[in-house]
Structures are given as structure tokens and as C-alpha cells.
N, C-alpha and C positions, 0 to 999 in steps of 0.2 A: 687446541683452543684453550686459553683463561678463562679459569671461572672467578667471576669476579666475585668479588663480597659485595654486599650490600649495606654502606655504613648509612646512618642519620648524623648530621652535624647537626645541630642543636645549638641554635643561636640565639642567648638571649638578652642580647643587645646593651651587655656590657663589656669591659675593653678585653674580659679574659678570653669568653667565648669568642668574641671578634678575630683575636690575633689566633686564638686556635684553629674560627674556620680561614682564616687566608693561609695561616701554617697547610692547612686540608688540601685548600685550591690550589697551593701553587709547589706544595713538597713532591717529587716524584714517587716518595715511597708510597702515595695513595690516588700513583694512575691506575693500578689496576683494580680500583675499587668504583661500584657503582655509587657514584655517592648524590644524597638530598639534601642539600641547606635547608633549612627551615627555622620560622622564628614563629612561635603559637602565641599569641596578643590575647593580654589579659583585658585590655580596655584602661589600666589604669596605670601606664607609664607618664614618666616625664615627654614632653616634648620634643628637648634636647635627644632622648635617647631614639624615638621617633626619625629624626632628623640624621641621627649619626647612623640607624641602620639603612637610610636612604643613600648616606653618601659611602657609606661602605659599598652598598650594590653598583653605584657608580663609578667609582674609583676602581673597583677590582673585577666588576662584572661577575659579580659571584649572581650565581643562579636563586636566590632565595625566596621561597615558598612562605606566604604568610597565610598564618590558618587562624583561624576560632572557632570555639566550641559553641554548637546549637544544643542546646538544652530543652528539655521538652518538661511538663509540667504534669502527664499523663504517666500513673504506673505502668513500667514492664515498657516504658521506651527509654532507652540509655542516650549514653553520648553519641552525639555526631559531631560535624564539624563543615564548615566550609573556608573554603579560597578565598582569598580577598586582595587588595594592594595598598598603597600608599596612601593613592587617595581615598578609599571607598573604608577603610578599616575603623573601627571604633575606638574611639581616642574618650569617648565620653562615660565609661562604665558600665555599659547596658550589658555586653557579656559578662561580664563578674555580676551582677544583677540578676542576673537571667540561672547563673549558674549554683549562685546561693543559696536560690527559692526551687532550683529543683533539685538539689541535693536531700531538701529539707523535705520533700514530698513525701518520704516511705516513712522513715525513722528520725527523729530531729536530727539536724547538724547544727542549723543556726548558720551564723557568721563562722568563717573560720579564728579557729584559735588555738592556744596554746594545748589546752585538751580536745580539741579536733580540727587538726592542723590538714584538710583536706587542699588547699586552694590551689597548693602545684601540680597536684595529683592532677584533677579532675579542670584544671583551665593549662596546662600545658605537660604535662606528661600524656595521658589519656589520648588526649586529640591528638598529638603530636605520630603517635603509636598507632592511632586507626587507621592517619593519614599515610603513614610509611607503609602498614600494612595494603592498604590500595592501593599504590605507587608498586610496589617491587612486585604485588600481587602476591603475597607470601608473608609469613610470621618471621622469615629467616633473616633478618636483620641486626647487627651492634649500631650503638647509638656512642655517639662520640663526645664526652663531657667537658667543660672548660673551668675543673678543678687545678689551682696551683698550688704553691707549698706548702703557703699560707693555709690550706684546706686539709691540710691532713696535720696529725692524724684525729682529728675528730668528723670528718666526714669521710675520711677516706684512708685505710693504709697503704704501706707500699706493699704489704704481704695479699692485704681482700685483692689489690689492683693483679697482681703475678694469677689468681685464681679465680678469675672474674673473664665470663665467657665472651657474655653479650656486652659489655661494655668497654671503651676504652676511655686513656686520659692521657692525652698529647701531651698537655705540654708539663706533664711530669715521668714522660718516659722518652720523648722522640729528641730530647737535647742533652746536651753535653751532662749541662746541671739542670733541674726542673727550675720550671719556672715560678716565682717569688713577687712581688711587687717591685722590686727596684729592677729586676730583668724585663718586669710587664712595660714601666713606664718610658726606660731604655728605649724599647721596642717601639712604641708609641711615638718616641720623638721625633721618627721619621715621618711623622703620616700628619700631615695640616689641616687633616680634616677628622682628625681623632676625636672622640667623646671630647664633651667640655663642660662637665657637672661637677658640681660638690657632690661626695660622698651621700650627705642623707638623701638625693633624690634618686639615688640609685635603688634599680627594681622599683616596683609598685609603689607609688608615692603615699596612699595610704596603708601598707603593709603591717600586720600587727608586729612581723619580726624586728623590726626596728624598734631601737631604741627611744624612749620616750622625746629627747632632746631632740631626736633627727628628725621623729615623727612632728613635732614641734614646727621643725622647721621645714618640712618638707608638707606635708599635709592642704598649706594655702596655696601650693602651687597644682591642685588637683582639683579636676573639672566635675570629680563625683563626688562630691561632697555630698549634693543633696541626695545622692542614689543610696551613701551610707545612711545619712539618718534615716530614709523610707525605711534601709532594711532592719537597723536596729528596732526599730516603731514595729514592722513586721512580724518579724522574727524574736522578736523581746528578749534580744541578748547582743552583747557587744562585741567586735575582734580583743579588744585592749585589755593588758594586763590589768591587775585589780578592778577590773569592769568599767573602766574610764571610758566616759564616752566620747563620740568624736565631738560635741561643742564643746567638754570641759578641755580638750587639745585645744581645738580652734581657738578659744577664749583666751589662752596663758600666754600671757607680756613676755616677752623679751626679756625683762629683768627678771622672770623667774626661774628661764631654764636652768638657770645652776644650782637652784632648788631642789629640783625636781630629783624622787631616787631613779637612779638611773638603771633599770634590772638591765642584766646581761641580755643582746639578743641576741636572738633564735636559730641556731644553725638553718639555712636558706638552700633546696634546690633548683631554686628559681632560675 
């Protein structure tokens, strides 16, 4: 008898992780692996990305688990998480909400940000990890990343990936050549129902790692607006670089973006 491995695909509902878990589904070399799609919802994606992990699950009949983090507001109770679906998921903020004000309950965190860059951790690493761990019933699990070339080496070498137990990274080891963005979008040209976003609405549409321009432009297409300023008000600090807050974004014309300095953003495990 095979003992299978127990991998997590980790989907986070952009085109890398995408083509990685259908690389998962449908590659042979990972029938004999017990494997979990899952996508952990922060509450505060694009719609489009919403829509395209819907039609992913369609299209390939991939098994995907959506989970979010329950947050409790009481010391000495941690993260949980529950199950959810398409329709019943929060597209509105209320987890990221939920998850800011109880991070903040022992020792301050505030918003996340550059000096406590908490929010992958504890809205999609964390739950994602509890949840695997009840599924397989067991710690003994790798988690399968949708890093491409583009990502190293500043997130990733190809020497940490050779010495690296619990994790793997598909589509910079299981092909000819790792994959790159012009191999990503090759890729994509098959599928009609691929992502269909610009660039800045990718990941969390108010994310602080973004670039001021993108946050610019992405920011009005997001339903939590008013859950950021409660938490700023709240919490009396801001995500944003030099402490910008989210109406001085909202507020800035079109004719200013090429104004604006544009600080480098923030390596993302999102």
C-alpha cells in the first residue's frame, strides 16, 4: 500500500496559483498525493477575482475549499475559521475587520503595515493551516506555493527551495523552464474564462503593499471602504506608507497619479 503525502494547494485567486493548482489536478506526478485546494478569503478581493475562482471550480471541477478566519475579541481564544461558498462568503470586509481589532486585543498591532505586516499571516496562512490540520487530522502536511521566476530570488531561492521540507513550488521546479510571466500568460491563452483584471486590482484591493498609483486606482473599486476608516478612527493608525490615509487616496484626481512618489512595493505572500 502507498502512503500518500498530504499536500495543501493554496489558491489565491491569481493566475499563478491558478495554473499551479490545475498543474496539481490534472499532472500525474501528484495522483499519489492526498491533496486540499483551498482559497482562505480575506473579504477584500476584486470581484473579478471572485468570479474567476468560481469559474475555475467550473471549468476543472477542482474540489476547492473556501475558508475564513473567526476572530474572537476575548484573551487566550486564538484563530478559528469556518467553511463557506460562493454565495454565502464575505465580499464586504467584515473578516479583515473582525481580524484587525482582534489581533489588537493583547499587545497593539493596529492596521497592518509595513512595521507589522501581520495580515497574510493571520487572514490566510494561519486558517488555512488549522484547516488542513483538521482535514488530514495530522500537522504532517506540505503546502504547495504559486511562486514563478519572477519571485525569486527575493522571495525565494532556488538553493532555500532544494532544502525546504514542508513546502513546494511547482511551477519553478515540475517544468522544462520555471515558469515566468510570458510562460504564465502563454498558458492562460487557452482558457476563456481566465482572470480579466488590470494589474492594480490584484490581491486585496485596499492592500498597503501596493503601490500608491495602483492603490489609487484600485481602492474605488472596493466595498470596504467605510470598514477602513472605522478601523483607522479605531485603532488610530493607518495601513499606508508615510501614514496616508485612505480619504487622502480616495480623494487624489487622475491628474495626480504621476505625481505621486511612488515607493517600491512590498514583497506579498498573498
Amino acid at each position: 500500500m502507498i502512503n500518500k503525502t498530504n499536500l495543501v494547494v493554496s489558491v489565491s485567486g491569481g493566475r499563478s496559483s491558478a495554473m499551479m493548482a490545475i498543474h496539481i489536478l490534472t499532472n500525474t506526478k501528484y495522483d499519489h498525493y492526498n491533496k486540499l485546494f483551498v482559497f482562505a478569503n480575506t473579504s477584500l478581493e476584486s470581484d473579478e477575482t471572485y468570479n474567476f475562482l468560481s469559474r475555475l471550480v467550473k471549468n476543472t471541477n477542482m474540489p476547492l475549499h473556501i475558508v475564513e478566519g473567526v476572530y474572537s475579541n476575548e484573551i487566550g481564544i486564538g484563530i478559528r475559521y469556518k467553511l463557506t461558498d460562493f454565495e454565502n462568503m464575505d465580499k464586504l470586509g467584515y473578516v479583515f475587520k473582525s481580524c484587525c481589532i482582534s489581533t489588537s486585543k493583547g499587545s497593539f498591532l493596529g492596521l497592518p503595515n509595513t512595521a507589522s505586516p501581520y495580515c497574510s499571516y493571520y487572514l490566510k496562512k494561519n486558517v488555512i493551516d488549522k484547516f488542513a490540520k483538521d482535514y488530514f487530522n495530522t500537522n504532517n502536511f506540505i503546502t504547495a506555493i504559486g511562486y514563478r521566476l519572477e519571485d525569486t530570488p527575493k522571495r525565494i531561492t532556488f538553493k532555500e527551495i532544494e532544502l525546504t521540507e514542508n513546502k513546494i513550488y511547482p511551477l519553478l521546479t515540475d517544468f522544462e523552464e520555471p515558469i515566468n510571466v510570458l510562460r504564465l500568460t502563454k498558458f492562460w491563452e487557452n482558457y476563456t474564462w481566465r482572470l480579466n483584471q488590470k494589474k492594480a486590482y490584484n490581491n486585496c484591493l485596499v492592500c498597503w503593499k501596493k503601490s500608491f498609483k495602483d492603490l489609487a486606482i484600485s481602492i474605488h473599486q472596493s466595498k470596504a471602504i467605510n470598514i477602513i476608516r472605522f478601523l483607522e478612527k479605531r485603532l488610530n493608525n493607518t495601513m499606508y506608507r508615510t501614514k496616508i490615509s485612505i480619504n487622502t487616496l480616495i480623494n487624489i484626481k487622475s491628474a495626480q497619479l504621476d505625481l505621486l512618489e511612488d515607493y517600491q512595493t512590498e514583497s506579498c505572500n498573498c
